[in-house]
DOKETI-524681 format. One line per 8 residues: number of its first residue (from 1); for each residue x, y, z of C-alpha. Coordinates in nm, 2 decimals, always signed. Example, Ala and Ser with C-alpha at 12.3 -4.5 7.8 and 13.67 -1.06 7.14 Angstrom:
1) +1.23,-0.45,+0.78  +1.37,-0.11,+0.71
% end
This chain:
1) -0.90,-2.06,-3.40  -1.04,-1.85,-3.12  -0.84,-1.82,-2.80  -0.95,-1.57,-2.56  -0.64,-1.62,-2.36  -0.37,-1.51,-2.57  -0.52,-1.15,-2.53  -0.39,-1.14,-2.15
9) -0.19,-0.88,-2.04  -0.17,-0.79,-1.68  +0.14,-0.56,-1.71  +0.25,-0.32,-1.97  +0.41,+0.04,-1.96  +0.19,+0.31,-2.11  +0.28,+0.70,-2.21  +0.01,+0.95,-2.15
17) -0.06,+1.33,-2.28  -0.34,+1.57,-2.20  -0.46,+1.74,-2.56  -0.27,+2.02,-2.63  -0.47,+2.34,-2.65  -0.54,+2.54,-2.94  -0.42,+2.85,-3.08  -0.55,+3.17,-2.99
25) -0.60,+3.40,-3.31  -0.46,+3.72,-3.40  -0.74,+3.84,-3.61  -0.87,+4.21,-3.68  -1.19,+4.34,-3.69  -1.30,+4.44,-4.08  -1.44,+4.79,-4.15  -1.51,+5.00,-4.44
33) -1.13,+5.16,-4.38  -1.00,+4.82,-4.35  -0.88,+4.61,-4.03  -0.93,+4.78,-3.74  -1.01,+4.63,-3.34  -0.84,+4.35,-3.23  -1.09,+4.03,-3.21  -0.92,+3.68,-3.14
41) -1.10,+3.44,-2.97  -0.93,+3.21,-2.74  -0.80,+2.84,-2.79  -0.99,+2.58,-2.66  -0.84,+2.34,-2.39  -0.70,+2.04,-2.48  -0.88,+1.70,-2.38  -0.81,+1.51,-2.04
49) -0.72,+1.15,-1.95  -0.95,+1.00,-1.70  -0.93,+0.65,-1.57  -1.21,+0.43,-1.49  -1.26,+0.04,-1.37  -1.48,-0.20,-1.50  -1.52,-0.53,-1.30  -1.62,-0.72,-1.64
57) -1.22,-0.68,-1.70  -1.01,-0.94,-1.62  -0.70,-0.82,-1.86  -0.44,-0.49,-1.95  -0.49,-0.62,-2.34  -0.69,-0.30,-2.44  -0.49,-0.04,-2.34  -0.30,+0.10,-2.59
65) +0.10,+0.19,-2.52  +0.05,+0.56,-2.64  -0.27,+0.79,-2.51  -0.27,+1.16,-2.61  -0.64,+1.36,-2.57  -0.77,+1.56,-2.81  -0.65,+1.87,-2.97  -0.84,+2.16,-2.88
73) -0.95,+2.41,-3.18  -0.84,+2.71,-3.20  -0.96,+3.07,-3.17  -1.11,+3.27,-3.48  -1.19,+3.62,-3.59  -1.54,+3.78,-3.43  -1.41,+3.68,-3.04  -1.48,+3.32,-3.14
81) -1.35,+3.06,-2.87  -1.22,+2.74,-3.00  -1.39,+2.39,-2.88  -1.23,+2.16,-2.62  -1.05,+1.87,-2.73  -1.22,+1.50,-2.65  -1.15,+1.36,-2.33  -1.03,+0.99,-2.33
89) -1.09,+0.72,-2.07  -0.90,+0.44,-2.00  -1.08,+0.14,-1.86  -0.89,-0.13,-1.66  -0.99,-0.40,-1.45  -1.04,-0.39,-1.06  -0.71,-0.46,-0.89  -0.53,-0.26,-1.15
97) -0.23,-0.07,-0.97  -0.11,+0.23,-1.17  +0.23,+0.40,-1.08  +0.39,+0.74,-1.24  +0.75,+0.63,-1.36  +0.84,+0.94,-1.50  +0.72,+1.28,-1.65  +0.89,+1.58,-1.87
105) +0.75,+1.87,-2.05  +0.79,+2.03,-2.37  +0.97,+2.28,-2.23  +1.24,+2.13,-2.06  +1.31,+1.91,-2.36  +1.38,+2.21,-2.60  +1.60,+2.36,-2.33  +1.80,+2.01,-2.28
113) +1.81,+2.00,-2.69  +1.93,+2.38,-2.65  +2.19,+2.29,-2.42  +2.35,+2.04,-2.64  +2.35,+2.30,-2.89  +2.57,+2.54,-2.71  +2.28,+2.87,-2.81  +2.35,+3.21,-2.63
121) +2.08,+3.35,-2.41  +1.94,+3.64,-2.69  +1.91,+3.33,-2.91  +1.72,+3.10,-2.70  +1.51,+3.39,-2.58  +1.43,+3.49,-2.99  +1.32,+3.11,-3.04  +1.07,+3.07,-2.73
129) +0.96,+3.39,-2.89  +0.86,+3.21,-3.19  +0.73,+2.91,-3.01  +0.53,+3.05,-2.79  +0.36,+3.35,-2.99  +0.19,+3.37,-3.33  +0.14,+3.67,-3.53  -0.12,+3.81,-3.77
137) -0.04,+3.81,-4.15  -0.03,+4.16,-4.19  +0.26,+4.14,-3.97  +0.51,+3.96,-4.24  +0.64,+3.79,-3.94  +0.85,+4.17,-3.84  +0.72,+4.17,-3.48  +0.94,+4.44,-3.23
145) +1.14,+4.26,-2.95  +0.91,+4.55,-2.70  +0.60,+4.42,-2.84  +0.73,+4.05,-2.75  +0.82,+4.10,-2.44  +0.51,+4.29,-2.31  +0.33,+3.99,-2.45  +0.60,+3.80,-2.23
153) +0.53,+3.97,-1.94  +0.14,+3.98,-1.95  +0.17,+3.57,-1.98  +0.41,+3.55,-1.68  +0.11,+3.75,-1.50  -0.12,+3.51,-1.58  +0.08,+3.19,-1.53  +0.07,+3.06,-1.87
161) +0.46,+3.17,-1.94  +0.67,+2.87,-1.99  +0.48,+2.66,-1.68  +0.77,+2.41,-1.52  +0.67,+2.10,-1.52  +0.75,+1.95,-1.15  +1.00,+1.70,-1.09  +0.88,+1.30,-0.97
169) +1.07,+1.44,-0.62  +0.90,+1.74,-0.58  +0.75,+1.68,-0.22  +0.44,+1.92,-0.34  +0.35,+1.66,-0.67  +0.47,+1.32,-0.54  +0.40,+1.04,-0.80  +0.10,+0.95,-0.89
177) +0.00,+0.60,-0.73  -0.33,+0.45,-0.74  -0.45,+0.14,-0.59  -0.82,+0.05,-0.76  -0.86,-0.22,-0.54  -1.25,-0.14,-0.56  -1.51,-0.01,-0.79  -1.45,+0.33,-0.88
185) -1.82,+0.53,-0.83  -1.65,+0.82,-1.07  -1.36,+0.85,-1.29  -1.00,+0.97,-1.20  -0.81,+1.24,-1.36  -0.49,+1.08,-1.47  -0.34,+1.39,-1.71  -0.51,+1.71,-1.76
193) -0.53,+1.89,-2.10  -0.31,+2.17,-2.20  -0.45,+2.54,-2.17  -0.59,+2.73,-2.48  -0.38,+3.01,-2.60  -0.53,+3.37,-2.56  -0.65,+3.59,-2.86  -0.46,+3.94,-2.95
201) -0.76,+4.15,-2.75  -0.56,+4.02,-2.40  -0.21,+4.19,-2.54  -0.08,+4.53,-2.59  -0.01,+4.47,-2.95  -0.29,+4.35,-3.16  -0.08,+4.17,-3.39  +0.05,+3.92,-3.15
209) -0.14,+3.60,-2.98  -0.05,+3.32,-2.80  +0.00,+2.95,-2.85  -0.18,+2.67,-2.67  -0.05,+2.49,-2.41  +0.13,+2.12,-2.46  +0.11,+1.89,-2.15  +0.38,+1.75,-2.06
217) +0.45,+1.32,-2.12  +0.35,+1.07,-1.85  +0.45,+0.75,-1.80  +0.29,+0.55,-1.60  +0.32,+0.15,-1.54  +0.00,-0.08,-1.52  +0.00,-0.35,-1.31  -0.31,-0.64,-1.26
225) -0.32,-0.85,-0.96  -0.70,-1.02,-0.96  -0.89,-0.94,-0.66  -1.13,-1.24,-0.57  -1.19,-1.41,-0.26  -1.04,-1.77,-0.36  -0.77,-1.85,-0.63  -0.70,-2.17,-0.73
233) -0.33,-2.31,-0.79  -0.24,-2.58,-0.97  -0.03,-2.74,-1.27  -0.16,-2.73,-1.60  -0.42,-2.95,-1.71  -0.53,-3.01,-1.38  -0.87,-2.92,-1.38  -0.90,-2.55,-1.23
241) -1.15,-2.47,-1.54  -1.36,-2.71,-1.48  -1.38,-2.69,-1.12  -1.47,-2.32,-1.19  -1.74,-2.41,-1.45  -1.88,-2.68,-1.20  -1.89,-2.43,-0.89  -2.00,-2.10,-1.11
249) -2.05,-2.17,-1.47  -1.84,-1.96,-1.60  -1.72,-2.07,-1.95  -1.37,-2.12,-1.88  -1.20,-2.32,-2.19  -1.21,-2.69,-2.09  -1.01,-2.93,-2.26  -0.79,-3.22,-2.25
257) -0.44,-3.00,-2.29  -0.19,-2.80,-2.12  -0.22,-2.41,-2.10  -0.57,-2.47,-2.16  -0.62,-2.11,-1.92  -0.41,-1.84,-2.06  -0.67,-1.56,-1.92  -0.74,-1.56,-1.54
265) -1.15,-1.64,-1.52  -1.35,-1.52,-1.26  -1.70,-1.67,-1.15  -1.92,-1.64,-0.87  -2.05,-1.89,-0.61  -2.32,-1.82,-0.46  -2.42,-2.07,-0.15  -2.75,-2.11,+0.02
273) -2.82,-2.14,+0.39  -2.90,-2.53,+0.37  -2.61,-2.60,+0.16  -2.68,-2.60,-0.17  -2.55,-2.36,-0.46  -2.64,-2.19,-0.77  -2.44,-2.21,-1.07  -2.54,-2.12,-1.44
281) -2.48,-2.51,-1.55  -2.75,-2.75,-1.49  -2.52,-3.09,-1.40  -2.79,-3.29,-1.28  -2.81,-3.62,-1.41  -2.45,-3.68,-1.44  -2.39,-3.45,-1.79  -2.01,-3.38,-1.81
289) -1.87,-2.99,-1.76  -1.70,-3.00,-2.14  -1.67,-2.73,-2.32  -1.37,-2.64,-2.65  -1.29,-2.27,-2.81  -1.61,-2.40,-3.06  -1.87,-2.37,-2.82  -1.73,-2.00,-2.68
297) -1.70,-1.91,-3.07  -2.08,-2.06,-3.14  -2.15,-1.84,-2.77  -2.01,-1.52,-2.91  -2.15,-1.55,-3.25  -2.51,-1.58,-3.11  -2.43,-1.26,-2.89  -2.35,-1.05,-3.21
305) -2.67,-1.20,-3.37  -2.87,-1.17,-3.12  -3.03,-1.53,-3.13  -2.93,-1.86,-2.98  -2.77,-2.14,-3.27  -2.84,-2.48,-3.28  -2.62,-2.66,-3.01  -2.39,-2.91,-3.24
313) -2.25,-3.12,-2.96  -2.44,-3.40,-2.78  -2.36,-3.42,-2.42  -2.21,-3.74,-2.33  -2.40,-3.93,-2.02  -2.18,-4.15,-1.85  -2.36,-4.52,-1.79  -2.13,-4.56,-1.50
321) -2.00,-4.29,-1.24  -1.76,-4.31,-0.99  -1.77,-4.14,-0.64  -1.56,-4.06,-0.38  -1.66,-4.12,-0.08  -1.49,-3.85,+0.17  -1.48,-3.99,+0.50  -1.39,-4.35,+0.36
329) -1.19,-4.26,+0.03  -1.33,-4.54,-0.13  -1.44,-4.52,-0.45  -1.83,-4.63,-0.52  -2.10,-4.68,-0.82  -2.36,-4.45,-0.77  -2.60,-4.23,-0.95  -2.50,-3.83,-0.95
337) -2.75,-3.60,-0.81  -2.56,-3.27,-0.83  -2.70,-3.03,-0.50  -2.85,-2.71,-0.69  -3.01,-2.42,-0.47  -3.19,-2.09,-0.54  -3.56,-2.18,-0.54  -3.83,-1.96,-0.41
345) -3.83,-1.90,+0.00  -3.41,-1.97,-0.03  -3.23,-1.75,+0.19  -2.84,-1.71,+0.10  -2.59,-1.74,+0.31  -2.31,-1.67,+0.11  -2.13,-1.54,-0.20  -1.77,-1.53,-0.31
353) -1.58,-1.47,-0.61  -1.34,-1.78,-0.74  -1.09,-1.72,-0.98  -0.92,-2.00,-1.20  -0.57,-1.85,-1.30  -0.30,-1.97,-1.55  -0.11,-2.31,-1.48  +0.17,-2.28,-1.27
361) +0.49,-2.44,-1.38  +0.84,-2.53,-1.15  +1.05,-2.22,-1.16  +0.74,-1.95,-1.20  +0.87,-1.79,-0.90  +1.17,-1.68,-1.14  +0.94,-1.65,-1.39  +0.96,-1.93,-1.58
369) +0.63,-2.00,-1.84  +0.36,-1.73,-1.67  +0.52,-1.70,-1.41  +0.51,-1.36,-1.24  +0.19,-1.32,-1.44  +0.01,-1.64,-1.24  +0.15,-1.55,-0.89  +0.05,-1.15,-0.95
377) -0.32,-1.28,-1.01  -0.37,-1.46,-0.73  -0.09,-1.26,-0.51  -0.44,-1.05,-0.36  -0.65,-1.31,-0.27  -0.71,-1.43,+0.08  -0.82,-1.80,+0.07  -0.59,-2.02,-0.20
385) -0.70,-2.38,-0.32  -0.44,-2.64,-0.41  -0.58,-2.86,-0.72  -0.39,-3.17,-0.82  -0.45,-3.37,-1.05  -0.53,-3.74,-0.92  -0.40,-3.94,-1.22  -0.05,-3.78,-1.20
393) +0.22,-4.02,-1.05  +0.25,-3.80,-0.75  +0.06,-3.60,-0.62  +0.28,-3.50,-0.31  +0.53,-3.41,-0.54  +0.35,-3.17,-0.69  +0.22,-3.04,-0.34  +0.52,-2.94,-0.24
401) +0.65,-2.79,-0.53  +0.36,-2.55,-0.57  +0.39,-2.46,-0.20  +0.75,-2.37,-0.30  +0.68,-2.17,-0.55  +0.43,-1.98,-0.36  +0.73,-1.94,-0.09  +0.97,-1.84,-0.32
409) +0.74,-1.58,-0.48  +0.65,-1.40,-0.17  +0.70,-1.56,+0.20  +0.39,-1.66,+0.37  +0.14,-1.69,+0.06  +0.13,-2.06,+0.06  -0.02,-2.03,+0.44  -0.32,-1.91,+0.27
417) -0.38,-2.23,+0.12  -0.59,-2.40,+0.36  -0.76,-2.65,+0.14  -0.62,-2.96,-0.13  -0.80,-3.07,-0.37  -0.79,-3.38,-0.59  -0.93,-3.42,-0.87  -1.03,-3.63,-1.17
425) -1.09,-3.87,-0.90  -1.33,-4.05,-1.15  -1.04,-4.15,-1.36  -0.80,-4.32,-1.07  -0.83,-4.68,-1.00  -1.01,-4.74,-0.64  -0.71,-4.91,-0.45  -0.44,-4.66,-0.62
433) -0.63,-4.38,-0.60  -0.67,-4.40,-0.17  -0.32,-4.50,-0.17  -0.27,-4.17,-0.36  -0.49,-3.98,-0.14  -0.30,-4.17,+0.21  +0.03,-4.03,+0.11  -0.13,-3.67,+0.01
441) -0.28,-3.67,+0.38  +0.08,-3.76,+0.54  +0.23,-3.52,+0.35  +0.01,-3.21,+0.43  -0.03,-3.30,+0.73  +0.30,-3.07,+0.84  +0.41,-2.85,+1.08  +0.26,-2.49,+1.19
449) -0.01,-2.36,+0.94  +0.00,-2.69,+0.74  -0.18,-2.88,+1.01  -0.53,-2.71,+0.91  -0.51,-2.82,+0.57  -0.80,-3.02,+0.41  -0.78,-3.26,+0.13  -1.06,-3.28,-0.05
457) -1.09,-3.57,-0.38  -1.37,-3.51,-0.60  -1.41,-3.52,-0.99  -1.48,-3.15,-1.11  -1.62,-3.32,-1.43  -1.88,-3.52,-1.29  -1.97,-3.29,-0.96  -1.84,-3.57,-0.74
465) -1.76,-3.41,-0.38  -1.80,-3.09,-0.47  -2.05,-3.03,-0.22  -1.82,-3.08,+0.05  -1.55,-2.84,-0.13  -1.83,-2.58,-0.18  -1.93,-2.60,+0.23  -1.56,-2.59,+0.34
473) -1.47,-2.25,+0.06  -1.78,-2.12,+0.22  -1.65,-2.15,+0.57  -1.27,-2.03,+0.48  -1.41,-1.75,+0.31  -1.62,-1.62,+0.61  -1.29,-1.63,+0.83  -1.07,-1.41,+0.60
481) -1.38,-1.14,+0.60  -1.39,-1.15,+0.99  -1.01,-1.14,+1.02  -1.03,-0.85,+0.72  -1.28,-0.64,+0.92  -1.07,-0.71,+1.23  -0.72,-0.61,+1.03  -0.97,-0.26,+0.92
489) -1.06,-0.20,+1.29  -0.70,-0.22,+1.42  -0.56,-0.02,+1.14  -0.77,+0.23,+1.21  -0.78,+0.25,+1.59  -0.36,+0.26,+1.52  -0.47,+0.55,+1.31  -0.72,+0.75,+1.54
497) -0.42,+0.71,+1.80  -0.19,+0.86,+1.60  -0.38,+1.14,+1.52  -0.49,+1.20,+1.89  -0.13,+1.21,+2.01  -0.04,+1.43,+1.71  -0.31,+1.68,+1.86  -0.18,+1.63,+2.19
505) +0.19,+1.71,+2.13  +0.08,+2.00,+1.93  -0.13,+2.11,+2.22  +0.11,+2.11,+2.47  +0.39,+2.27,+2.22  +0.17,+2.57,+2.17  +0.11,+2.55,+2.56  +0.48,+2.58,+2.59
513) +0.48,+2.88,+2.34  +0.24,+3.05,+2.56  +0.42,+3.01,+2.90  +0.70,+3.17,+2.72  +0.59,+3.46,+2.53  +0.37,+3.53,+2.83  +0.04,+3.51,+2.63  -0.29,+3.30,+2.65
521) -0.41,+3.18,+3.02  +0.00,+3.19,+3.13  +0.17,+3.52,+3.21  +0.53,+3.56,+3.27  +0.58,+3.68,+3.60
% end
């Protein structure tokens, strides 16, 4: 069976290595009297890490735990250079945060290992010797301690002699931390390959060249918290793919179990000035949003082939549909005319990214099922959507212990969820389904930032209400980008203060300076 979901990952620990460099060579020039000039080409550079984001992402599940670059070649005879090792780029998804944990060198591991050893000094000097340095066969390996350390001493010159690889405290190379909260335009550089080594024509004694260069191990930490402008919250089961399917048409799995979602999906809504919206799923008419892992297997299949297959489910049209009526809550017979937009001459007024993220279970604060996984996804998003599922025996029950769980998890994250929704209202009997939806009301109707709160019943399956949910998303969504622009204006403001009164206290310290050294427009009497 194909499930996409159990390939979601949206934290995991990964080691990273530039590509070490290559060897330089310690080859001769051949003549008629035998070898004569020294003429080693250099070691190519080992390959870098870059990092890269790809919106199409949702998951960590294809990075690897382990990611070294390529080797670079090494040098030959004829002052031949050795090729650069491959680079390698990582892709993750946008919201990925990526944090240095720790980093060590070659180089301070041997001396560590060294250390536990108890080796003098002469001895440790004779073995970096031997690590750092190759010689040419004539040699038989019987290289002078004079012509090592002028060899020592012209790498020091250069740099390239043992380079210390800077500790996570360093003030000069903090830790790296990246926020890719956006699209990146161009890559990052996340571990640079190790140097080449240097041919014999760079030392004194042609029989002597130098090794390449091994970057020293990263370890960085990969953390996904999905960026989209609505997230919806809700118990298992409850309908959050389907409401995403019916709003976007994105193919969310849809079917009649628990931990249905195991992969945050993310969809688009795009909503036109007179109300309408576009989505990819033509509902009109009353057809169902159904979908099982067969249709998404039959989907990818035809992608690989390149040619649509034969559609093996019939669509079931309801005779019968039931609608809630908003204002009234009273449930009606009625024919479903589902509001579609984006015909010629349509202007949009909107669009919004919606994302339907694993069911959330009692305890996920401590992270109990997904937990810490759920409330990471939808941790960044500004406007969050309560959906409950009608036919449950309460429904304010479950309000509250989401709300709890979004307290619990981080203080002040359930005030983002301005809106309730209640679904599978198609399935609810008409007098127990208002008395439902009475005691919902009561119960958001609370104190402080719960007193906004809208309930909304509708039926995901069937497109009943939805209008009214897409209208009021549309709406919430505006305010969070007028109160993020806002939050952007007074940062920086905050900023452009700080800086000016930087400048000015520098000013007048330097003005202070003067007056007392006599110099500049003051002179000391």
């Amino acid at each position: 069976m194909f499930r996409q979901g159990n390939t979601f990952v949206d934290h995991i620990m990964v080691t990273v290595r530039g590509g070490k460099g290559g060897s330089g060579a310690a080859a001769l020039t051949a003549s008629l009297r035998g070898p004569s000039s020294p003429s080693g080409g250099n070691g190519g550079p080992g390959g870098s890490i870059y990092l890269i984001t790809s919106p199409s992402l949702t998951s960590l599940a294809t990075l690897k735990k382990r990611v070294i670059g390529g080797q670079g070649s090494s040098g030959s005879g004829s002052f031949k250079h050795g090729r650069r090792g491959e680079d390698i780029l990582i892709t993750v998804p946008v919201g990925t945060i990526v944090r240095e944990t720790h980093r060590e060198g070659e180089e301070e591991r041997t001396i560590r290992e060294e250390n536990e050893m108890g080796l003098d000094r002469e001895e440790r000097r004779k073995r970096r010797w031997l690590r750092w340095f190759i010689t040419h066969p004539s040699a038989g390996g019987e290289v002078s301690q004079e012509e090592y350390a002028e060899a020592e001493t012209l790498l020091r010159k250069e740099g390239r002699w043992v380079p210390k690889v800077p500790d996570l405290d360093d003030p000069d190379h903090p830790p790296i931390y990246l926020d890719l909260d956006k699209k990146l335009d161009r890559p990052i550089l996340l571990a640079t390959g190790g140097l080449g080594g240097l041919g014999n024509p760079f030392f004194t004694s042609p029989r002597i060249a130098s090794r390449g260069i091994l970057p020293p191990n990263q370890t960085f930490e990969f953390e996904l918290k999905i960026l989209s402008d609505v997230g919806l919250v809700g118990f298992p089961n409850s309908g959050k793919s389907t409401l995403l399917r019916a709003l976007t048409g994105r193919k969310a799995e849809v079917a009649d179990y628990e931990f249905t979602t195991l992969n945050p999906q993310i969809g688009v809504v795009r909503v036109w000035e007179d109300g309408k919206w576009a989505g990819a799923l033509d509902l009109e008419g009353g057809e169902a949003v159904e979908e099982t892992w067969r249709e998404r297997e039959d989907d990818e299949i035809a992608r690989l082939l390149g040619e649509e297959l034969p559609s093996m489910r019939a669509k079931a049209k309801p005779s019968n549909l039931a609608k809630v009526d908003e204002a009234s809550t009273e449930v009606q017979d009625t024919d479903v005319s589902i509001p579609r937009g984006g015909g010629k001459g349509q202007v949009e007024r909107i669009r919004f990214t919606l994302s339907d993220n694993p069911g959330l279970l009692p305890l996920a604060s401590q992270n109990v099922g997904l937990g810490h996984s759920f409330l990471r996804s939808i941790e960044r998003s500004p406007v969050l959507v309560y959906v409950l599922d009608l036919t449950r025996p309460d429904p304010s029950s479950d309000l509250n212990v989401l709300k709890n769980e979004l307290e619990e998890y981080k203080e002040g994250l359930s005030g983002r969820a301005g809106i309730v929704v209640l679904n599978k209202a198609d399935q609810v009997d008409e007098d127990e389904g208002r008395k439902k939806i009475d005691r919902l009301k009561a119960a958001a109707a609370g104190e402080g930032e719960d007193q906004g709160v809208e309930v909304i019943p509708l039926s995901g399956k069937y497109g009943l209400g939805v209008e009214r949910l897409v209208d009021t998303l549309a709406k919430k969504v505006e305010i969070a980008r007028e109160e993020k622009v806002k939050d952007a204006q007074t940062q920086e403001q905050a900023k452009q203060a700080k800086r000016e009164q930087a400048r000015a206290e520098r000013l007048a310290a330097a003005a202070a300076e003067a007056n007392r050294s006599g110099s500049g427009f003051g002179l000391r009497r």
